[in-house]
Z-matrix of the N, CA and C atoms (Angstrom, degrees):
N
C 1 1.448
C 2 1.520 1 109.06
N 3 1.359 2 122.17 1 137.45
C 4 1.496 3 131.90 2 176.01
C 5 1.688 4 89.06 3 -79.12
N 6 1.902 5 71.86 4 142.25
C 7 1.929 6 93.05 5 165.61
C 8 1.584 7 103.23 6 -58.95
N 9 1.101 8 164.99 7 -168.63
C 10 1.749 9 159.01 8 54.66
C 11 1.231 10 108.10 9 -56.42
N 12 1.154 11 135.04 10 162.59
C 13 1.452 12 164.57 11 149.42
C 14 1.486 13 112.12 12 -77.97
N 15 1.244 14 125.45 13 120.28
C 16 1.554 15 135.28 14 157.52
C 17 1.791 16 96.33 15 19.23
N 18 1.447 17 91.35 16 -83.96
C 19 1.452 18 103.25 17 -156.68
C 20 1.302 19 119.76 18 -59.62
N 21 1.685 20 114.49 19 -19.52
C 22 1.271 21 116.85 20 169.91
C 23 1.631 22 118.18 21 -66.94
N 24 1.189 23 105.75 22 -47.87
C 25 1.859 24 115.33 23 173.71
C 26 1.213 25 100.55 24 -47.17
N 27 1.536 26 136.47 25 -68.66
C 28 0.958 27 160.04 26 -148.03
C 29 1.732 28 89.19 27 -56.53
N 30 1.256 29 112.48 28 -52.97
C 31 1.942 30 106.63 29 -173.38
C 32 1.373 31 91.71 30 -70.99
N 33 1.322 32 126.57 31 -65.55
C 34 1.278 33 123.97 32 -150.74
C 35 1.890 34 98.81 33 -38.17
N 36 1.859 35 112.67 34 -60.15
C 37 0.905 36 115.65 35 -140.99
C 38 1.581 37 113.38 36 -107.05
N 39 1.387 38 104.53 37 -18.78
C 40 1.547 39 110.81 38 171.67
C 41 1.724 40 119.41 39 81.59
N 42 1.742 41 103.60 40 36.59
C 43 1.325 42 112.79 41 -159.45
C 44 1.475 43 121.77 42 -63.87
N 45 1.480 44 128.30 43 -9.82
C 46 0.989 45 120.00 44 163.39
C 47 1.391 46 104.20 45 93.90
N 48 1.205 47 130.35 46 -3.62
C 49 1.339 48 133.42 47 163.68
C 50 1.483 49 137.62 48 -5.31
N 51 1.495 50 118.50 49 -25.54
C 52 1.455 51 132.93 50 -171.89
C 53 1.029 52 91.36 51 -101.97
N 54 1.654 53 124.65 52 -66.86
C 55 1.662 54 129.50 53 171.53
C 56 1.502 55 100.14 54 -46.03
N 57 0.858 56 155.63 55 -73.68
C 58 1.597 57 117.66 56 179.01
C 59 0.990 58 147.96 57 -55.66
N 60 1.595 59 113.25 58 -10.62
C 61 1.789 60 111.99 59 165.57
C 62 1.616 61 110.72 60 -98.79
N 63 1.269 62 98.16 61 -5.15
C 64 1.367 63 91.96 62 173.50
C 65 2.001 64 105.39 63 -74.85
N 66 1.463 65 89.12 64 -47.53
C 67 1.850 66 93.83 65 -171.34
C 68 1.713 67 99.52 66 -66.25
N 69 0.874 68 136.01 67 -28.86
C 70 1.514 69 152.39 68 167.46
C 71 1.873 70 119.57 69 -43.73
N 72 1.147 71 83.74 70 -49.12
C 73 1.469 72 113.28 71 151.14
C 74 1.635 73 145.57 72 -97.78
N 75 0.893 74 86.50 73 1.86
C 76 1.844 75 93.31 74 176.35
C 77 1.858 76 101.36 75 -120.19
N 78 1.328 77 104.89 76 -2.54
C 79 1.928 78 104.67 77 167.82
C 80 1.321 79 98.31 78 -136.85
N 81 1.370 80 124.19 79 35.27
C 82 1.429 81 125.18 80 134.23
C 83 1.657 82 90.08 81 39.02
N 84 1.735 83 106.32 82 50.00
C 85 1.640 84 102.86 83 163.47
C 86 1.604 85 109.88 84 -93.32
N 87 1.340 86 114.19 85 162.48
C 88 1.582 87 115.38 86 -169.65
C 89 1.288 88 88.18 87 -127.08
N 90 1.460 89 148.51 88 -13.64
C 91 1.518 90 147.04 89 178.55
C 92 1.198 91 103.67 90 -148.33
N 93 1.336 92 112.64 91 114.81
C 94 1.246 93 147.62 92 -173.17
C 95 1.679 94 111.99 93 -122.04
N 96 1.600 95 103.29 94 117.91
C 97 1.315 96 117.50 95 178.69
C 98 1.348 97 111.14 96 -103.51
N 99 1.480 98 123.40 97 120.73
C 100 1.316 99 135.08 98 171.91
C 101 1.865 100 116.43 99 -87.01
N 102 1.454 101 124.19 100 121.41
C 103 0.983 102 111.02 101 165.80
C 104 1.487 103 103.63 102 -122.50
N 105 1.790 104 99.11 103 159.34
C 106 1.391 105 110.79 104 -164.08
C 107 1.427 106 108.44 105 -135.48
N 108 1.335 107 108.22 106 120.64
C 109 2.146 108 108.63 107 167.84
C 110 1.073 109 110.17 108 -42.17
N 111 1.467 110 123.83 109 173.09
C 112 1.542 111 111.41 110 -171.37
C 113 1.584 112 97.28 111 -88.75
N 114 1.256 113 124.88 112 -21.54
C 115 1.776 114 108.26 113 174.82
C 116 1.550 115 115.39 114 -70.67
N 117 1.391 116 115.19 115 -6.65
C 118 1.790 117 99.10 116 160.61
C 119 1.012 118 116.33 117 -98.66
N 120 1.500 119 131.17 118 -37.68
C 121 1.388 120 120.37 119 -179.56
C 122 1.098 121 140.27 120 -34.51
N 123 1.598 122 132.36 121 9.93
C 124 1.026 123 141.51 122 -175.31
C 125 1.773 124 103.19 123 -113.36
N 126 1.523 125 111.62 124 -16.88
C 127 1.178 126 115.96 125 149.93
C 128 1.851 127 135.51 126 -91.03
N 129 1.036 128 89.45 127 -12.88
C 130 1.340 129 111.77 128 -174.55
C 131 1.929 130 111.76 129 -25.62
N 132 1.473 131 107.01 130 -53.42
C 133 1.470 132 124.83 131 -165.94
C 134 1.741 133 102.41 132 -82.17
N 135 1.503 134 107.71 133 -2.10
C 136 1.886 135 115.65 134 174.17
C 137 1.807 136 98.75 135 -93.17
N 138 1.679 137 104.37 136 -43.41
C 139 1.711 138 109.86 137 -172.91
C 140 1.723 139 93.23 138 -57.49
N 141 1.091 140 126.76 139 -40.76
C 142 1.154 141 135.34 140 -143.22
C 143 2.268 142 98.79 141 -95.60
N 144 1.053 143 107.77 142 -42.87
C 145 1.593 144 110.25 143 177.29
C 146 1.803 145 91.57 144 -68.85
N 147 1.475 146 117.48 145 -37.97
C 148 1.590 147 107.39 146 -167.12
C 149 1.293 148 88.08 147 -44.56
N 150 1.481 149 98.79 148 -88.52
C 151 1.670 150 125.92 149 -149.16
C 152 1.589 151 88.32 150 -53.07
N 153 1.427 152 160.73 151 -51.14
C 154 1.099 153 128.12 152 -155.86
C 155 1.737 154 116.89 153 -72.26
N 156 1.233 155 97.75 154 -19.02
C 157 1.583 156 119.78 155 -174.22
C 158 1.698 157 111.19 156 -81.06
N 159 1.536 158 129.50 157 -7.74
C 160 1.291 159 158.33 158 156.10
C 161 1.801 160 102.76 159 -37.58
N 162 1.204 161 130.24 160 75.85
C 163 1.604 162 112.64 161 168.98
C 164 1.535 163 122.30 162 -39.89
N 165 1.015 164 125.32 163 -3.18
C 166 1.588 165 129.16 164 156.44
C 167 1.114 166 127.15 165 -85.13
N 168 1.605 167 113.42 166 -21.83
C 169 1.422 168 114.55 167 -179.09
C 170 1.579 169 95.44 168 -118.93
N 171 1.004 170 133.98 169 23.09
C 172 1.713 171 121.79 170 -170.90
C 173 1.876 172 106.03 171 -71.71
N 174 1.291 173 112.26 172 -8.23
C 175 1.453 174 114.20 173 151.91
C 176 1.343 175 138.39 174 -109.01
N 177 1.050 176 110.92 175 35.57
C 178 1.687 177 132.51 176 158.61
C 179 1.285 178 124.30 177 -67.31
N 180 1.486 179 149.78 178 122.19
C 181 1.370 180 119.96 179 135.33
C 182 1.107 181 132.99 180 -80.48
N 183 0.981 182 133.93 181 126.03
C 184 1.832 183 147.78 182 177.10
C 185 1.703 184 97.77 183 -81.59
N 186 1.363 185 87.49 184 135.29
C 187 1.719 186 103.45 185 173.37
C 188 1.463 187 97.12 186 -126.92
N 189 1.389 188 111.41 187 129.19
C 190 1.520 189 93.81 188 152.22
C 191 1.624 190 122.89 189 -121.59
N 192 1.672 191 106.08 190 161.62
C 193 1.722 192 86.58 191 -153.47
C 194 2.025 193 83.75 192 -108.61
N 195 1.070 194 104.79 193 138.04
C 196 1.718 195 109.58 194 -170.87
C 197 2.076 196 97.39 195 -107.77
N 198 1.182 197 112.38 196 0.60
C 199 0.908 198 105.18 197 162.60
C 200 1.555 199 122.40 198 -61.67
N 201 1.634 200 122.03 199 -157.75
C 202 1.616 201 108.39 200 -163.09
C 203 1.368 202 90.44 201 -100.36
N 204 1.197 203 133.94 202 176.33
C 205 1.470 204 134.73 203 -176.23
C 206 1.385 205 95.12 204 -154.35
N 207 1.083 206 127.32 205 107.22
C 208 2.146 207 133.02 206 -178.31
C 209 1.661 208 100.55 207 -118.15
N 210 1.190 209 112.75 208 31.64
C 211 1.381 210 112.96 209 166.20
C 212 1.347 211 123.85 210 133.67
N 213 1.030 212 140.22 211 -153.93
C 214 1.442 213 147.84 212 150.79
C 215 1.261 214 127.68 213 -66.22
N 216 1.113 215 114.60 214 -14.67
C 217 1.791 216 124.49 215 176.00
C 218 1.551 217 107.94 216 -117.14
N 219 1.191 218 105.88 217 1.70
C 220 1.343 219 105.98 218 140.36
C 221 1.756 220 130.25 219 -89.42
N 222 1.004 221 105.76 220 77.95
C 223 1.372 222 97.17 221 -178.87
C 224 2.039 223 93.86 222 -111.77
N 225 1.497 224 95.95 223 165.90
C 226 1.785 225 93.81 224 -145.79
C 227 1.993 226 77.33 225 -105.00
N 228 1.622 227 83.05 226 135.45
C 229 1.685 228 80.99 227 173.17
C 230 1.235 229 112.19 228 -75.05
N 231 1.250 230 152.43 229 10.58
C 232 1.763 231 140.22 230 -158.89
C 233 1.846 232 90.07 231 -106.62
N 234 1.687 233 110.20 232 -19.31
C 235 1.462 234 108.47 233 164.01
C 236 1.722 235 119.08 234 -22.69
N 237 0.684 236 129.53 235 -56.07
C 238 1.697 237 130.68 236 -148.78
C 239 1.433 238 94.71 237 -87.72
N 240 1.704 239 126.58 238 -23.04
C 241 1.544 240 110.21 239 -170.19
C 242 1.979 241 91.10 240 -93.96
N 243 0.935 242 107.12 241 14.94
C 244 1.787 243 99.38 242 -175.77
C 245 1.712 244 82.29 243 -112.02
N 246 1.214 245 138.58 244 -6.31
C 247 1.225 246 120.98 245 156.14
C 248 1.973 247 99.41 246 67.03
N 249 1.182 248 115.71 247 68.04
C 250 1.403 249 118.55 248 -174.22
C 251 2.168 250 101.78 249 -128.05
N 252 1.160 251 99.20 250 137.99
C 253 1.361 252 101.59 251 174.66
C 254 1.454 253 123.27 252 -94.81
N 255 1.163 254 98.18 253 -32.96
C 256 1.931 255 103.78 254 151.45
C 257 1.348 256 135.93 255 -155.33
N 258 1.055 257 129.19 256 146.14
C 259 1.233 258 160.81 257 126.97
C 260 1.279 259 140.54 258 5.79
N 261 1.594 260 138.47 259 59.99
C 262 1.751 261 127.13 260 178.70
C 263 1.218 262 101.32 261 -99.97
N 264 1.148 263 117.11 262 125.24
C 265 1.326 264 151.39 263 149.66
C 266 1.742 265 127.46 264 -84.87
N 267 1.715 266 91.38 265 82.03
C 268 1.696 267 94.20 266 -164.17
C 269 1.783 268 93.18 267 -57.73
N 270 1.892 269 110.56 268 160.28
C 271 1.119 270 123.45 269 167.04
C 272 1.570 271 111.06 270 55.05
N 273 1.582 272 119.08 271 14.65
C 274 1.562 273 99.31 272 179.15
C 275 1.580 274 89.37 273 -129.52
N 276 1.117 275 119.85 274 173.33
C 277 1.607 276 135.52 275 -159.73
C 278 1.331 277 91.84 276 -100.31
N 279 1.619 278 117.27 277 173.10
C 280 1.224 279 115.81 278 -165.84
C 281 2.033 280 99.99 279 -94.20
N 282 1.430 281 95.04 280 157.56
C 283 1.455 282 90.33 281 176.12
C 284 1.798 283 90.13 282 -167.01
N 285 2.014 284 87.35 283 153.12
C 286 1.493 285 89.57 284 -160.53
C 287 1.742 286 96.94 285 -95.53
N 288 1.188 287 115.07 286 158.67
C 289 1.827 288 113.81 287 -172.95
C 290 1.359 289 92.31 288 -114.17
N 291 1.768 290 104.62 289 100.26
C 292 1.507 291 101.12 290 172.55
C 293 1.557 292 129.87 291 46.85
N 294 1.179 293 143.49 292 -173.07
C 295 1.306 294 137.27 293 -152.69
C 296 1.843 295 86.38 294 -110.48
N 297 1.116 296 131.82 295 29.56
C 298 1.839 297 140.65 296 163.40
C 299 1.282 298 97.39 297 -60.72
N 300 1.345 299 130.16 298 155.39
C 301 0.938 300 157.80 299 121.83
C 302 1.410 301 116.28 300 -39.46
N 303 1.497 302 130.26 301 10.71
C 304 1.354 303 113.75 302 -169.52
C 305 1.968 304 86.37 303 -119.72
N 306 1.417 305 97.17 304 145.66
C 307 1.791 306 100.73 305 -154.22
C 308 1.901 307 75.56 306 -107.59
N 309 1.707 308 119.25 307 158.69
C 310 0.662 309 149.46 308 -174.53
C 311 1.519 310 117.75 309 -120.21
N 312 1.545 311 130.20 310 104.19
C 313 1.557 312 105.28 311 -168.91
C 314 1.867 313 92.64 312 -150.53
């Protein structure tokens, strides 16, 4: 697999990058779980150097979950013991997880 750079994923895949620091920032989350289809996950640890490398977010933790991800109703139950306030779900639509406090985007 070729390295890409941020910006290369970013064309290929259309990650939405602004829409997540904006939502990142507007729910004042401090643990943030990234999930990835299996055709990004091989970028996953570049999405993850961007946004941690962000001087707005340089106090975030990023999780990423390498388990399987088949959509939006897949969301992984072991979520709630990693204690995360939200949720990106590259390539899946938004969906709400039960009446939680944990936002989905």
């Amino acid at each position: 697999m070729q390295i890409k750079t941020i910006e290369e994923i970013n064309e290929i895949y259309d990650l939405e990058l602004d829409k997540i620091v904006k939502t990142i920032k507007k729910n004042k989350a401090k643990r943030v779980l990234l999930q990835f289809p299996e055709g990004i996950k091989p970028y996953s640890t570049v999405v993850v150097d961007y946004l941690s490398g962000l001087k707005e977010l340089k106090n975030i933790e990023f999780f990423i979950w390498l388990g399987t991800c088949f959509g939006a109703c897949d969301v992984p139950l072991e979520v709630e013991r990693l204690g995360v306030d939200l949720i990106v779900q590259f390539g899946h639509s938004a969906w709400k997880f039960g009446d939680k406090k944990i936002k989905i985007i």
